[in-house]
Residue frames relative to the residue before (quaternion, step in Angstrom):
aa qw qx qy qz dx dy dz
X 1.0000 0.0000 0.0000 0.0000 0.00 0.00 0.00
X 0.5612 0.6265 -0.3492 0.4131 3.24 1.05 -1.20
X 0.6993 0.5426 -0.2659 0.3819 3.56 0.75 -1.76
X 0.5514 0.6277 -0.4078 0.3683 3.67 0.92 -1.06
X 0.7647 0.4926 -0.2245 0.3494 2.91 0.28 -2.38
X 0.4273 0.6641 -0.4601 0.4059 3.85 1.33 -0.74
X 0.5753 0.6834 -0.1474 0.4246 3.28 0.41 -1.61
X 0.8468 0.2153 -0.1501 0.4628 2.88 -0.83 -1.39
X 0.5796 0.5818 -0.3442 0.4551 3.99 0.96 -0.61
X 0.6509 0.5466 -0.2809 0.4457 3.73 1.27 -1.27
X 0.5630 0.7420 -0.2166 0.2925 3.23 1.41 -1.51
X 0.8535 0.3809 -0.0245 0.3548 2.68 0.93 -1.75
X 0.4490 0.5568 -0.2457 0.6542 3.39 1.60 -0.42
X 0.6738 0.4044 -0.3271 0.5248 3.85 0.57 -0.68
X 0.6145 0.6428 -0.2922 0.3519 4.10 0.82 -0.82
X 0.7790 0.4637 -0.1528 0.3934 2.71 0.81 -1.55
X 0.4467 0.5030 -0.6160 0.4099 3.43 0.77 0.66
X 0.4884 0.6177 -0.4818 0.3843 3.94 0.67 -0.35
X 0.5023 0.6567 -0.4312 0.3613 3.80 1.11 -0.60
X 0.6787 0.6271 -0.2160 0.3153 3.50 0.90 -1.57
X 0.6828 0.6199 -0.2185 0.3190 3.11 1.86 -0.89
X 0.5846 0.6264 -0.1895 0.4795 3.25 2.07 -0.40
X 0.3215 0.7595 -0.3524 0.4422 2.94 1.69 0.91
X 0.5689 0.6758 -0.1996 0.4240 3.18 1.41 -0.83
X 0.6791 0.5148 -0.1731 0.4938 3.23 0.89 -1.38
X 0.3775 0.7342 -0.4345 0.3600 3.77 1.71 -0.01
X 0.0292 -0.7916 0.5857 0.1716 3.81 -0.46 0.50
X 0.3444 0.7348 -0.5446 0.2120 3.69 -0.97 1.00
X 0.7870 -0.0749 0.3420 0.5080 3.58 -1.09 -1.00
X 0.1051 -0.7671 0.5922 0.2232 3.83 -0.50 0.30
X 0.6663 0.3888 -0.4347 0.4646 3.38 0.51 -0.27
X 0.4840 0.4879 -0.4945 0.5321 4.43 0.63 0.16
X 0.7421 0.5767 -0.2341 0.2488 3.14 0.71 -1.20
X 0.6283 0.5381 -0.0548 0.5591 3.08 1.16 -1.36
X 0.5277 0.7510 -0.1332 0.3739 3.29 1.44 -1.06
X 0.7827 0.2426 -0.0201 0.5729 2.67 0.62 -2.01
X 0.5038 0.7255 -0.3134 0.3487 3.65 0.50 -0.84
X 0.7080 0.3095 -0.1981 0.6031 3.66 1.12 -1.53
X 0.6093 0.5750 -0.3547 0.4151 3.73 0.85 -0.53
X 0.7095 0.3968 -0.2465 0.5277 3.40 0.90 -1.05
X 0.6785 0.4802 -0.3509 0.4312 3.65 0.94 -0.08
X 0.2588 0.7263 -0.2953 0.5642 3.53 2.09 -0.22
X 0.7011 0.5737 -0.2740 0.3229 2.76 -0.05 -1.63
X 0.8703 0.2997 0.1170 0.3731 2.82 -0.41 -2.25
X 0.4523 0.5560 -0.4354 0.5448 3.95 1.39 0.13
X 0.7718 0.3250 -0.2846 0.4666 3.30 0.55 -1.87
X 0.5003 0.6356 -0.4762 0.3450 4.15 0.80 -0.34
X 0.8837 0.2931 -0.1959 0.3080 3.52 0.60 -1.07
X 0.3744 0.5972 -0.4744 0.5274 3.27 1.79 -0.01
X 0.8186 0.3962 -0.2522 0.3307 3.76 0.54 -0.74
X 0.5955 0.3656 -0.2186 0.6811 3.60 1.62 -0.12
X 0.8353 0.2697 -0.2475 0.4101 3.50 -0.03 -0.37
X 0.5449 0.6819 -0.2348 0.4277 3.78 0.67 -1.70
X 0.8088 0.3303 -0.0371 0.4852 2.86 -0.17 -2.05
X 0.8182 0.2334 -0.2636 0.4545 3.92 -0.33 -0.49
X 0.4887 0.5540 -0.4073 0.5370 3.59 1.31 -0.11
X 0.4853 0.6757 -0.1344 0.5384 3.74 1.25 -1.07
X 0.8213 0.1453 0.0701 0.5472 4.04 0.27 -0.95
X 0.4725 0.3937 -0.5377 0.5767 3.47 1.50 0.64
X 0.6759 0.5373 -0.3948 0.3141 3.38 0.48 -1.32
X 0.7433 0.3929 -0.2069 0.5003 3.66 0.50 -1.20
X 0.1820 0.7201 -0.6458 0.1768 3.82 1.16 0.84
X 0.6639 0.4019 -0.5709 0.2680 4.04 -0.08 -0.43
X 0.6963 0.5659 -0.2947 0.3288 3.75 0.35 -0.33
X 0.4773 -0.7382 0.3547 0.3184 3.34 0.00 1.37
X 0.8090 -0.5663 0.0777 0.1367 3.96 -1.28 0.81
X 0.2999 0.7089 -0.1908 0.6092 2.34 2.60 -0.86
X 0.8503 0.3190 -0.0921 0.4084 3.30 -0.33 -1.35
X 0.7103 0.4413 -0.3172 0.4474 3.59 0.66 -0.50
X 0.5169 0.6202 -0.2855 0.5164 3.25 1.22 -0.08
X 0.5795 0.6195 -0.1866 0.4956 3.30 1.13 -1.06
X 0.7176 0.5843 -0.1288 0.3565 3.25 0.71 -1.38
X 0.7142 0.3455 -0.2131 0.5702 3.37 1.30 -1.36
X 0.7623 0.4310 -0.4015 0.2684 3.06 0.81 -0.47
X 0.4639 0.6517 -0.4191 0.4294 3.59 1.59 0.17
X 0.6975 0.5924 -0.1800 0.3608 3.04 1.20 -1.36
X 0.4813 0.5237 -0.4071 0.5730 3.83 1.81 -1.04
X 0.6870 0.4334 -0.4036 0.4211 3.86 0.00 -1.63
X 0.4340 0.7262 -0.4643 0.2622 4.06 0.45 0.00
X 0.6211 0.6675 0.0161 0.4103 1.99 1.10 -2.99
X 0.8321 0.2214 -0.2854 0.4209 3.25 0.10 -1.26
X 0.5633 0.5514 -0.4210 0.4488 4.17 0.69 -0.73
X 0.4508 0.7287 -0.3173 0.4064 3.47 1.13 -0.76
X 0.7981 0.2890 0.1025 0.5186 3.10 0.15 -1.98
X 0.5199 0.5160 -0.4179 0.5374 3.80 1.30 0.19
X 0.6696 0.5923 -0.2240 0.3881 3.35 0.78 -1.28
X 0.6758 0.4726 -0.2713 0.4964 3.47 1.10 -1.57
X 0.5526 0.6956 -0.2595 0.3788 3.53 1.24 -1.62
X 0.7053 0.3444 -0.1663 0.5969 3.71 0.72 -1.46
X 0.6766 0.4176 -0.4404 0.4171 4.38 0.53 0.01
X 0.4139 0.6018 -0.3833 0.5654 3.69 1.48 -0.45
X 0.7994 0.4839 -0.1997 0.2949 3.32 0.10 -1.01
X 0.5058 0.4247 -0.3603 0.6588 3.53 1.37 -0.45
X 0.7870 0.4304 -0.3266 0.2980 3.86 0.15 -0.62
X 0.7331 0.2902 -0.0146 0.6149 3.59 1.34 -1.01
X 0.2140 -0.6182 0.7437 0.1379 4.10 -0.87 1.06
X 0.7561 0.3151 -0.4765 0.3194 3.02 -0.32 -0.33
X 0.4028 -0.6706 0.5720 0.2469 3.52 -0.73 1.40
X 0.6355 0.4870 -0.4370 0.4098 4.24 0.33 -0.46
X 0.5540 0.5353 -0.3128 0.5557 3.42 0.95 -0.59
X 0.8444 0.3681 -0.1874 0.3411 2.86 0.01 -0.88
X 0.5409 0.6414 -0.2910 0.4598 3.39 1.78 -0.08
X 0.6549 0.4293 -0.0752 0.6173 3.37 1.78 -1.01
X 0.6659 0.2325 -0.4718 0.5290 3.36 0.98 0.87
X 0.4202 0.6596 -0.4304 0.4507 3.31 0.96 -0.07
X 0.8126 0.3994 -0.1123 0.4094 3.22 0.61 -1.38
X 0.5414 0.4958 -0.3976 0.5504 3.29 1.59 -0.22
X 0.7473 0.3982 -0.3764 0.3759 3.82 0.61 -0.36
X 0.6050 0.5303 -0.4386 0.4005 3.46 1.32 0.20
X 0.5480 0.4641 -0.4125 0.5605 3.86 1.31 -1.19
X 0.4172 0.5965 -0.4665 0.5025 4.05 0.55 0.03
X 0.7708 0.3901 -0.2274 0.4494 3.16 -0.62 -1.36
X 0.6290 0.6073 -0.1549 0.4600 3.79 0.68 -1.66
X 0.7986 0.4555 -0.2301 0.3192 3.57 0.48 -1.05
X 0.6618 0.5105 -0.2285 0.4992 3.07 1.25 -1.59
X 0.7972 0.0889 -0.3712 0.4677 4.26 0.40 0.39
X 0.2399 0.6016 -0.5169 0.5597 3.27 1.25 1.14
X 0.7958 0.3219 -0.1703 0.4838 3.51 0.40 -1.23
X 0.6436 0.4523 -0.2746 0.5530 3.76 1.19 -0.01
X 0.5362 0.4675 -0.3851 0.5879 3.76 1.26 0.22
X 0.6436 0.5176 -0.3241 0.4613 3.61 0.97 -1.16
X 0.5729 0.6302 -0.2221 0.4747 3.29 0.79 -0.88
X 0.8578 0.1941 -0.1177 0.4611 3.56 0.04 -1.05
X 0.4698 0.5407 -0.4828 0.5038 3.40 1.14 -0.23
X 0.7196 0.5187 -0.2929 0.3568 3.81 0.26 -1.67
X 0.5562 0.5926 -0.3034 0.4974 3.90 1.38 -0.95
X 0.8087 0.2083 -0.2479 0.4911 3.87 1.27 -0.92
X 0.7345 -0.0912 -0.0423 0.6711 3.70 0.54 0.04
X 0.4549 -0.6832 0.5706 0.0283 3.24 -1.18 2.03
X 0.6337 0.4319 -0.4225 0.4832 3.71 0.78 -0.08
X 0.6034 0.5441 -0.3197 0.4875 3.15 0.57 -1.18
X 0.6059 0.6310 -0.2775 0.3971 3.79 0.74 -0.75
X 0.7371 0.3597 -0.1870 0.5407 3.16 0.89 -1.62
X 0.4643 0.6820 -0.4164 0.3820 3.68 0.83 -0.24
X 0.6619 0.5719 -0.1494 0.4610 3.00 1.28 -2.02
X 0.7438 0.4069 -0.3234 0.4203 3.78 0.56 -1.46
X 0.7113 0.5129 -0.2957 0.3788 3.64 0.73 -0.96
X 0.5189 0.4735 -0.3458 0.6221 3.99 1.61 0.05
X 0.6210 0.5023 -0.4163 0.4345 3.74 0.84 -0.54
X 0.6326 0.5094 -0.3763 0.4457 3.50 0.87 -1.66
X 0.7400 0.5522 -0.3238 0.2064 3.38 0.17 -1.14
X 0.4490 0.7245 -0.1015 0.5130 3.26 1.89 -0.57
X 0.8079 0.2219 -0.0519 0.5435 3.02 0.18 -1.77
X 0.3431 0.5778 -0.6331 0.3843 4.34 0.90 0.43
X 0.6556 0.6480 -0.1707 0.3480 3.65 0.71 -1.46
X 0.5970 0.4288 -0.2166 0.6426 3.47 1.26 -1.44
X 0.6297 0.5552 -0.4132 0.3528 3.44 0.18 -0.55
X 0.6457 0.6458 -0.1851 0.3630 3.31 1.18 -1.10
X 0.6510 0.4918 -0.1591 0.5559 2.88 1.30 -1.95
X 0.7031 0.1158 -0.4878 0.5043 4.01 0.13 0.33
X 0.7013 0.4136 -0.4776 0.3300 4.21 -0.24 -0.69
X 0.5065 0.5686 -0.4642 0.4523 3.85 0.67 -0.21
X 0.6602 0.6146 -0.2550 0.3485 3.67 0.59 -1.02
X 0.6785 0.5944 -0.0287 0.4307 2.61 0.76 -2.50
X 0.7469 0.4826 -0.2555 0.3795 3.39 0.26 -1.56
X 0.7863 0.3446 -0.2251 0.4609 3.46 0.41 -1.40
X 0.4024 0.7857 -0.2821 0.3757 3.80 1.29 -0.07
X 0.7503 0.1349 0.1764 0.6226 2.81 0.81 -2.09
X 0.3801 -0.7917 0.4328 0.2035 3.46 0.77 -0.63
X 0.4055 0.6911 -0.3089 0.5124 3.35 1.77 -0.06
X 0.0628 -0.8486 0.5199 0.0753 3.27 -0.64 1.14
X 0.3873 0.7100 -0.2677 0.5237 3.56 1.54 0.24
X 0.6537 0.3169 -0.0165 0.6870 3.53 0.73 -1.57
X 0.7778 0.2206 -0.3980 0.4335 3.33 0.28 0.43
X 0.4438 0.5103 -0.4459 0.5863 3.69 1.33 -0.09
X 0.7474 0.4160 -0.2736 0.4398 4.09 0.27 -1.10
X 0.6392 0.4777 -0.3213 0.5098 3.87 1.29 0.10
X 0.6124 0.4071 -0.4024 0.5452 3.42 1.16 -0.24
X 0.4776 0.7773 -0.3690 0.1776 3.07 1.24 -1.09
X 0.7975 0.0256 0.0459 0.6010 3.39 1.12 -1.82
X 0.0623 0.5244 -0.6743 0.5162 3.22 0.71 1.83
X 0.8325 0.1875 -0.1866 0.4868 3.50 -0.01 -1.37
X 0.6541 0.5006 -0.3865 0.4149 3.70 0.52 -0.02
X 0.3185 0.7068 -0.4486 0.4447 3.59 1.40 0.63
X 0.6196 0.3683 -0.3468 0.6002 3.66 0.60 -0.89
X 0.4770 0.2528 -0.6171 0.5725 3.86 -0.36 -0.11
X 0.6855 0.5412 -0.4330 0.2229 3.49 -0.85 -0.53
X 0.7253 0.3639 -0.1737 0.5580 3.37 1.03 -1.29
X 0.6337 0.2851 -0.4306 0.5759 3.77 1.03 0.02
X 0.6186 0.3556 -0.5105 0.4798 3.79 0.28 0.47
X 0.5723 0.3442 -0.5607 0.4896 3.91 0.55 -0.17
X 0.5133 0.7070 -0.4505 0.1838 3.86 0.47 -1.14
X 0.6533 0.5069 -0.2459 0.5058 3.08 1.09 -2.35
X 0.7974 0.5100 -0.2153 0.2402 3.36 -0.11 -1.50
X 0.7714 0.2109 -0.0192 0.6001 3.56 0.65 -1.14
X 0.8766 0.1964 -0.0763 0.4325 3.96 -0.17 -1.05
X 0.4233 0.6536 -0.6217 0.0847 3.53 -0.24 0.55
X 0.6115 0.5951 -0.2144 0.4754 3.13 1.66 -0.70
X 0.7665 0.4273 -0.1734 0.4471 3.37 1.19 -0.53
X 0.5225 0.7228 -0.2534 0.3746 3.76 1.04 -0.30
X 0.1356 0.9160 -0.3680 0.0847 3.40 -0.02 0.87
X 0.6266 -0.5269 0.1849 0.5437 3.72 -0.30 0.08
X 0.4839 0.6517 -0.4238 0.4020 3.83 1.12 -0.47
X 0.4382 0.8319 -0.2596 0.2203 3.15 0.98 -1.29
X 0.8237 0.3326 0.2193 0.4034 1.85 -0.54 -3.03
X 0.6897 0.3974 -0.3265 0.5097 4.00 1.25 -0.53
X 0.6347 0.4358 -0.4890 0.4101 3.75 0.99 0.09
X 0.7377 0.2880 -0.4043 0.4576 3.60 0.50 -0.99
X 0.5314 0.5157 -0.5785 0.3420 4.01 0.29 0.06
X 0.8387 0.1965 -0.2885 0.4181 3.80 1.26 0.10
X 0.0086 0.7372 -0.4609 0.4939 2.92 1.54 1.66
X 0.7876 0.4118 -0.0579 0.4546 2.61 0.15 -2.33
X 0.7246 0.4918 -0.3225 0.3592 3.72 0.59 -0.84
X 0.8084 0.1638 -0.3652 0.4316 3.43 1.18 -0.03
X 0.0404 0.7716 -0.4537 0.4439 3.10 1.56 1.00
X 0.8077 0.1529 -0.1527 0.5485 3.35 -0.45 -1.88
X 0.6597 0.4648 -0.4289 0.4059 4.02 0.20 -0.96
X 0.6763 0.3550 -0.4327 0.4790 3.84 -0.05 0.18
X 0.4650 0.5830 -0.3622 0.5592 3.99 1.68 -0.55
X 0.8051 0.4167 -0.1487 0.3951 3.46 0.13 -1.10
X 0.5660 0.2213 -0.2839 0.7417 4.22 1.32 -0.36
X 0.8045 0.4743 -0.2707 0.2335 3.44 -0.51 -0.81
X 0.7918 0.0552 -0.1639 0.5857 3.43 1.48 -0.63
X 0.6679 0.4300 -0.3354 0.5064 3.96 0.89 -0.86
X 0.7388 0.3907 -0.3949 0.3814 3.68 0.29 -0.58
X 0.6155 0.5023 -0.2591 0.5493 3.73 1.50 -0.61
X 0.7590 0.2325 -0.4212 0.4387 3.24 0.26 0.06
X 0.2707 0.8150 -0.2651 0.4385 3.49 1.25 0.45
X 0.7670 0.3542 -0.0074 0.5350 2.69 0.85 -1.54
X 0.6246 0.5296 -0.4225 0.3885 3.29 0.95 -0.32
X 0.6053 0.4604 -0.4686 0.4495 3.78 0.65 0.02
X 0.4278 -0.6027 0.6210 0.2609 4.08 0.53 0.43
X 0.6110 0.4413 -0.5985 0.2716 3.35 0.12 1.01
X 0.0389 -0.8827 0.4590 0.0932 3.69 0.75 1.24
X 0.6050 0.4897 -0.4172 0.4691 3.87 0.67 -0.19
X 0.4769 0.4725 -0.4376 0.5982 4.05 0.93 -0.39
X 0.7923 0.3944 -0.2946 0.3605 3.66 -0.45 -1.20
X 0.5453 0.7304 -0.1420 0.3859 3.84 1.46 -0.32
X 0.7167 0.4338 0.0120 0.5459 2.24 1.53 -1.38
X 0.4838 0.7446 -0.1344 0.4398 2.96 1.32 -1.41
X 0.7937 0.3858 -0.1017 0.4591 3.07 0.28 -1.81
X 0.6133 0.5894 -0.2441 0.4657 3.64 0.79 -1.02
X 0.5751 0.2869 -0.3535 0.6797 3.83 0.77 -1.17
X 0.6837 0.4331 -0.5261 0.2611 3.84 -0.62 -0.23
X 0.5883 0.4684 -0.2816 0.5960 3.68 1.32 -1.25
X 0.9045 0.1894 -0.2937 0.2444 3.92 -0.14 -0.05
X 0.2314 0.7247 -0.4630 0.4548 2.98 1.82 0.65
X 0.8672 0.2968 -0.1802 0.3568 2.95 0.37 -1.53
X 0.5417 0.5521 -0.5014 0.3877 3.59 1.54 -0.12
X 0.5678 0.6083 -0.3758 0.4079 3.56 1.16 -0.97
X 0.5035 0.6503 -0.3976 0.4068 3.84 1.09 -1.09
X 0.5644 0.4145 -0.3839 0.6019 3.79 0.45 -2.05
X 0.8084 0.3945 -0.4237 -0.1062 2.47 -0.73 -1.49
X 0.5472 0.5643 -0.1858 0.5896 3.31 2.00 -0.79
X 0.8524 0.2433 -0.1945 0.4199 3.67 -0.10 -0.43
């Protein structure tokens, strides 16, 4: 029973990025839109790499003395970000359009992000089921936002609302993934090194995602009071989010 409720908890925290996609169906300005959308996804990427990622990141790796644990994340962010330069600059030979190319970018990072997101949800929910649901309902809230940051791109890019509904689709259907690799292959093997290196992977992953492509390409529509704004409701959503759950 225990294993289900895991599941169905991972499931649901993994889904709810499909919310973000119902952004589209917004009717207004496209450039505010587009505007805000990448700003508010800015926002709230570069919010939890810094509140959550990162100090989640340097609890986990608490046996190693301060010197050294420090060391670690901070090898492990410079990954993140060469990482996510590297992918950033192979997109780019394949796709001119730089929006496109922002919303696949971003679909291979909420990837990358989800699957041991979705293997933490998982094993947490397997030892205390409250503590679990605590966990999925702070993910969802997150991943509405991520959702945004690729179908906003995508959509007005390509214009394809399908192919962009089937890219969020398994953006958010990664975390099933990481609780099916969890069950299947790693429960026995996962450990805090692990779980504190790729949580600062991921942290300069999304933070180099979130200045380097969503807030810059933002900016390129010259709507700098939208993106301001944007960005701000994205950074205190999510502080208001911690702060509550």
């Amino acid at each position: 029973m225990k294993i289900l409720s895991s599941f169905i908890l991972t499931s649901l925290a993994g889904l709810s990025t499909i919310l973000g996609y119902f952004i589209i169906f917004f009717k207004g300005n496209k450039k505010k839109i587009i505007t805000f959308s990448l700003a508010f996804a800015s926002g709230v990427m570069l919010t939890i790499s810094l509140i959550d990622l990162i100090p989640s990141s340097f609890s986990y790796l608490s046996k190693y003395n301060f010197i050294f644990r420090i060391l670690l994340m901070i090898f492990f962010f410079l990954l993140g970000i060469l990482l996510s330069s590297y992918i950033s600059s192979k997109v780019s030979k394949e796709n001119t359009n730089s929006l496109k190319k922002v919303g696949i970018i971003s679909m291979l990072a909420i990837i990358i992000h989800n699957i041991p997101e979705g293997i933490i949800t998982f094993m947490v929910s397997g030892v205390n089921l409250e503590l679990g649901f605590k966990l999925a309902i702070a993910i969802s809230l997150h991943n509405i936002p991520e959702g945004i940051s690729i179908a906003v791109p995508l959509y007005y890019a390509t214009g394809k609302k399908f192919k962009t509904f089937l890219v969020v689709l398994i953006s958010g259907f990664s975390e099933i993934l990481g609780a099916i690799i969890c069950y299947l292959f790693f429960q026995n093997f996962i450990n805090n090194f692990l779980i504190g290196s790729v949580f600062s992977l991921i942290a300069g992953i999304m933070i180099n995602i979130s200045l380097n492509e969503l807030l810059k390409e933002a900016f390129k529509y010259k709507e700098k009071r939208i993106c301001y704004i944007g960005f701000l409701i994205g950074v205190l959503v999510m502080l208001i989010s911690h702060i509550i759950l």
